[in-house]
N, C-alpha and C positions, 0 to 999 in steps of 0.2 A: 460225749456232748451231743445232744439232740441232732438232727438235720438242720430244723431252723434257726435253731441257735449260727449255726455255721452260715448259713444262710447270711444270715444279719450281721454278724462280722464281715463274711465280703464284701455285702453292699455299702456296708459303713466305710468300709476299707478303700473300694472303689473310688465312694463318693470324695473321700480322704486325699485320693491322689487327683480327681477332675476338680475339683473345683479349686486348688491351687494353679493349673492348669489354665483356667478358663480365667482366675486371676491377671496370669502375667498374659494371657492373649490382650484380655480387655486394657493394661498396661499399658501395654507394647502399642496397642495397635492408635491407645488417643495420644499419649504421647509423642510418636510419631506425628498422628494427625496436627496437633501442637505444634512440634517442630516445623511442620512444613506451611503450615499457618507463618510461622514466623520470621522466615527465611522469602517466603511471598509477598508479605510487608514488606521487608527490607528489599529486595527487586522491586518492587515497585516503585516505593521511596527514590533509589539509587537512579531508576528510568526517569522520574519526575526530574528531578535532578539536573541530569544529564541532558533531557531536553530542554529544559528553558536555561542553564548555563553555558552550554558546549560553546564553543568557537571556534572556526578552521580561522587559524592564525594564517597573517599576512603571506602570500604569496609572490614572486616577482612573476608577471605579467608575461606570454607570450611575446617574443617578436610581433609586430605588425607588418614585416615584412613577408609578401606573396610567397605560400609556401610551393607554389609550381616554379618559383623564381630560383628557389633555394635547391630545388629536388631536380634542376633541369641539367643535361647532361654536358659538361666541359664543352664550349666549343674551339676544339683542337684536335689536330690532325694527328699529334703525336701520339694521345693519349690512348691507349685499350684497356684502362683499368675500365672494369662496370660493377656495379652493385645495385643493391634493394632501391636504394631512391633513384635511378636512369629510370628504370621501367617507368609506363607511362601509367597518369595515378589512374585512370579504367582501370590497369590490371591488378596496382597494388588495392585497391578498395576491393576486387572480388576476392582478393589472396585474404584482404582483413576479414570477408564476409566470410571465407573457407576456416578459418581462424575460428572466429566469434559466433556463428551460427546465423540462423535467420533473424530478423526485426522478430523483437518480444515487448512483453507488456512488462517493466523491471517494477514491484513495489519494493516502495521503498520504508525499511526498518529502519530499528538504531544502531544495529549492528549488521546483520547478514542480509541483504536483500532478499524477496524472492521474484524469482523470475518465472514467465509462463509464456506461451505460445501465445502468438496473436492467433484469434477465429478463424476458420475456414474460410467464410464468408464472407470478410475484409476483403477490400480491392488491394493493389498492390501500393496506390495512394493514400490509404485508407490507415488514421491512426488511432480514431476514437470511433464509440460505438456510435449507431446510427438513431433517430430521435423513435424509428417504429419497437426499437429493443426493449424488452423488460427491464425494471431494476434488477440491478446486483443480485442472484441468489445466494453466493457466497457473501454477498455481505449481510442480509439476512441472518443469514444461518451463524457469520462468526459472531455478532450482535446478540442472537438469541440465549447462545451458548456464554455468551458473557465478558465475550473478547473486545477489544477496542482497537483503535491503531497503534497504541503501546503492547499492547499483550494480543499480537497478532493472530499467534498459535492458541487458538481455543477448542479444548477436548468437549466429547458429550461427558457428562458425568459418569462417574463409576458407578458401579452396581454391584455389591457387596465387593469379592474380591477381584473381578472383571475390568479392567480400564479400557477404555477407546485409544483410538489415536487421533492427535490432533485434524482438523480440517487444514486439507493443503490444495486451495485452489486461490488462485488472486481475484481480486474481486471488480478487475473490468477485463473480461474474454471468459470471466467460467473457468479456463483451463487449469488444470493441474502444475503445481508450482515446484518449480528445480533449479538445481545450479547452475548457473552456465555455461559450465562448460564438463556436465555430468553425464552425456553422450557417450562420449569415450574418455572414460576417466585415466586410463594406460596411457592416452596422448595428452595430457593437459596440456595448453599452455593458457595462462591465464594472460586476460589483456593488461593485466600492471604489469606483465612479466614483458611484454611489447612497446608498453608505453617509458618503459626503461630506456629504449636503444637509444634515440636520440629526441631532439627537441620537434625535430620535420614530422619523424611516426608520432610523435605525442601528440601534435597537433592533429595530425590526420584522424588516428582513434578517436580523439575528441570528440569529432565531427560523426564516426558512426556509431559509438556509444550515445550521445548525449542528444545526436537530430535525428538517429534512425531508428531509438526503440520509442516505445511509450511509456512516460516515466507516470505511477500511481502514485498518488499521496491519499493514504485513508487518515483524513482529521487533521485538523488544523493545526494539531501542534507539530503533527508530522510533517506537516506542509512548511513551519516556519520554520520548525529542525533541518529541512532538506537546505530552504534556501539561505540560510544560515553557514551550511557548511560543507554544500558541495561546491564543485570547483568553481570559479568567477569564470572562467573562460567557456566552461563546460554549461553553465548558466543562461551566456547568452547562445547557446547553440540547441537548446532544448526547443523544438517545434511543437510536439504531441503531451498533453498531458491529460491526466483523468483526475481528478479530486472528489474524496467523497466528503461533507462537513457535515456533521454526526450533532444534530441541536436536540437538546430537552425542551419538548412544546412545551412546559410551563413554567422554564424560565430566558426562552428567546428573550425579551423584552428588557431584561436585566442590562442594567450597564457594562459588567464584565462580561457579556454574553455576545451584545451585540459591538462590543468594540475587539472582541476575539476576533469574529467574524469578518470584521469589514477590517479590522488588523491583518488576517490572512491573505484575504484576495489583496490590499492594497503592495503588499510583500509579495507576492507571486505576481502581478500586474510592475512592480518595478525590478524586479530580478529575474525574470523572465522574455529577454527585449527582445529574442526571436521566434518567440509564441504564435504559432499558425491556428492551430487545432484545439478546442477546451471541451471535455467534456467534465461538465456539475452534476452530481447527483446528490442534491440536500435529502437528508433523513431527521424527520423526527419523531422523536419518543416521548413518551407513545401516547399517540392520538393526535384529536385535533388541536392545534395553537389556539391558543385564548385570541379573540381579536384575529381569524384568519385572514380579516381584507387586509389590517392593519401589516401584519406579518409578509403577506403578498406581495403590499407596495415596500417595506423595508427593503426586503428582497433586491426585487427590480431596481429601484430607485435610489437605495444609499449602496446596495455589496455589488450589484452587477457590472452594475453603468462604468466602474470605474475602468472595465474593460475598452479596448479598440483595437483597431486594424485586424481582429480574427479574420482568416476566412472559412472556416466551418466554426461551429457551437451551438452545442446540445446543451439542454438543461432539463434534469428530470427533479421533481419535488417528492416525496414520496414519506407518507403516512404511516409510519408501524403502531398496529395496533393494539391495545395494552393484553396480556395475558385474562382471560376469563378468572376468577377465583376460582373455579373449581381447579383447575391445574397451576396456581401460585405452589403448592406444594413442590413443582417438576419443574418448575424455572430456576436457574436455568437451564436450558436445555430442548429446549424447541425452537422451531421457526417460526416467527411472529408473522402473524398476515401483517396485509399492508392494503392501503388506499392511495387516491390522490388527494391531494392538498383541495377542501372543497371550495376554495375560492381563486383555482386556477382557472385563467384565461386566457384561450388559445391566440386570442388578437392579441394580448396582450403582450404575451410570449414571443408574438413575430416580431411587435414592436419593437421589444427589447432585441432582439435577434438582429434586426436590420441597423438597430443602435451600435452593438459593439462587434460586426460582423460590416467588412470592406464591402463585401459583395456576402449575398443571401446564403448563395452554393459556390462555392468556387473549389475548383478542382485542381491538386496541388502539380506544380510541374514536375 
């Protein structure tokens, strides 16, 4: 048989076994893609769900009885039993703080929270950002990438067979997001495992879980989720909070839009009675609101006002701006610039500030 005879047999032959090959790659790999299309859906659906149904059913109510009353030691002369509650609560709040870690920024999910460091740059009073800070870069970037505050965890895109890993920073302090109690993960003790012992520690934790970290709600359904179905005791002890409300500039104006809105703050303004600190940072996408004076005073005048007795609050407005067409092909998966709201006004702002704020600055004891 010639050479190229033989030639042309192999190749044909070759060709014979790749492109069956290259079949079940191409298979495999939309099928896949399919499936996981589909299974995406249904988490989402199942989150939708889950947020606007859930309920933390009925709870029996703390004692209102003084918990130093409760934790204070026999007085009698007979007695030398001592235990966790004699210690005076000075020492048992730094054993909780030795316990729990430092004050963090907790955001809050539908399931796992994440937790992060408060800034360097915080006072020790200090539980929300300051009005000279930038917006959110993490929130930015979870945004651009495609995430919301349901689908917290948002990867950059794949590229061919290469994945990212998700962004893991919370999105008021910047920092880096972990468990908490993922330090020393050999010593865990988790704080449900504390809040077990009796009713006196439950109450206590309460107080440095729920007044001594900063709790985040990114979006408003997050925010009605939270106050929906954390604790009622633990509710009125929250001082610090951050909210981000994430509005489409071209349908703020909408009925369902603007009654979400002024639905959330007025649900965080009645479930939240021992609120010191607020910081807002409205976002919208992308671009400017139709009607920006219009949107301005909505703002201010029907979602803010409902607020009082703050004694710090920040409020930052802020613009992402639409992707160029030339990179609609890579969305998502970028950082959106951003602007300000061009019909903010700084007088206007104090106005509102000295409205739902006791005092302008006040510095927390």
């Amino acid at each position: 048989m010639p050479a190229s005879a033989k030639d042309k047999i192999v190749g044909w032959g070759a060709k014979a076994c790749i492109f069956p090959l290259v079949g079940l790659y191409f298979c495999v790999k939309y099928t896949a893609d399919g499936v996981a299309k589909i299974i995406d859906t249904g988490n989402k659906l199942s989150e939708h769900v889950r947020v606007k149904t859930r309920r933390l059913p009925k709870s029996r109510p703390l004692a209102r009885a003084s918990l130093s009353s409760k934790s204070r030691a026999p007085e009698t002369t007979t007695s030398v039993q001592t235990s966790f509650l004699h210690l005076p609560m000075e020492i048992r709040l730094q054993i909780y703080r030795m316990a729990l870690g430092d004050p963090a920024v907790v955001q809050v999910r539908l399931y796992s929270s994440f937790w992060g460091p408060r800034p360097d740059n915080w006072g020790p009073t200090q539980g929300i950002r300051d009005e000279a800070d930038e917006p959110s870069a993490a929130l930015r970037l979870i945004i651009g990438l495609g995430g919301s505050g349901l689908r917290q965890l948002a990867c950059p895109p794949r590229r061919g067979c290469v994945g990212y890993p998700p962004v893991s920073q919370v999105i008021c302090g910047e920092g880096q997001h972990f468990g908490p109690m993922s330090a020393h993960p050999e010593n865990v003790v988790y704080y449900t495992d504390l809040m077990r012992a009796c009713r006196v520690i439950y109450g206590e934790l309460l107080d440095v879980l729920y007044a001594g970290n900063t709790i985040s709600l990114f979006g408003s359904e997050i925010a009605q989720y939270f106050c929906r179905n954390a604790s009622p005791e633990g509710l009125r002890r929250i001082r610090l909070v951050h909210v981000a409300l994430i509005i489409p500039s071209s349908e703020w104006d909408s009925p369902s839009e603007r009654k979400n809105i002024q639905g959330t703050m007025r649900m965080l303004r009645d479930s939240l009675h021992g609120l010191r600190q607020l910081d807002i940072e409205v976002v919208l996408l992308w671009g400017q609101p139709k009607d920006s004076q219009r949107f301005w005073a909505w703002l201010r005048n029907a979602v803010l006002t409902q607020l009082r007795d703050l004694e710090r609050f920040v409020l930052k407005v802020t613009v992402y701006k639409p992707f160029p067409p030339s990179q609609s092909s890579v969305y998502p998966g970028r950082t959106p610039k951003y602007e300000p709201l061009e019909t903010w006004n700084d007088d206007e702002y104090q106005d509102l500030k000295a409205r739902v704020t006791s005092l302008e600055e006040t510095i927390l004891p």
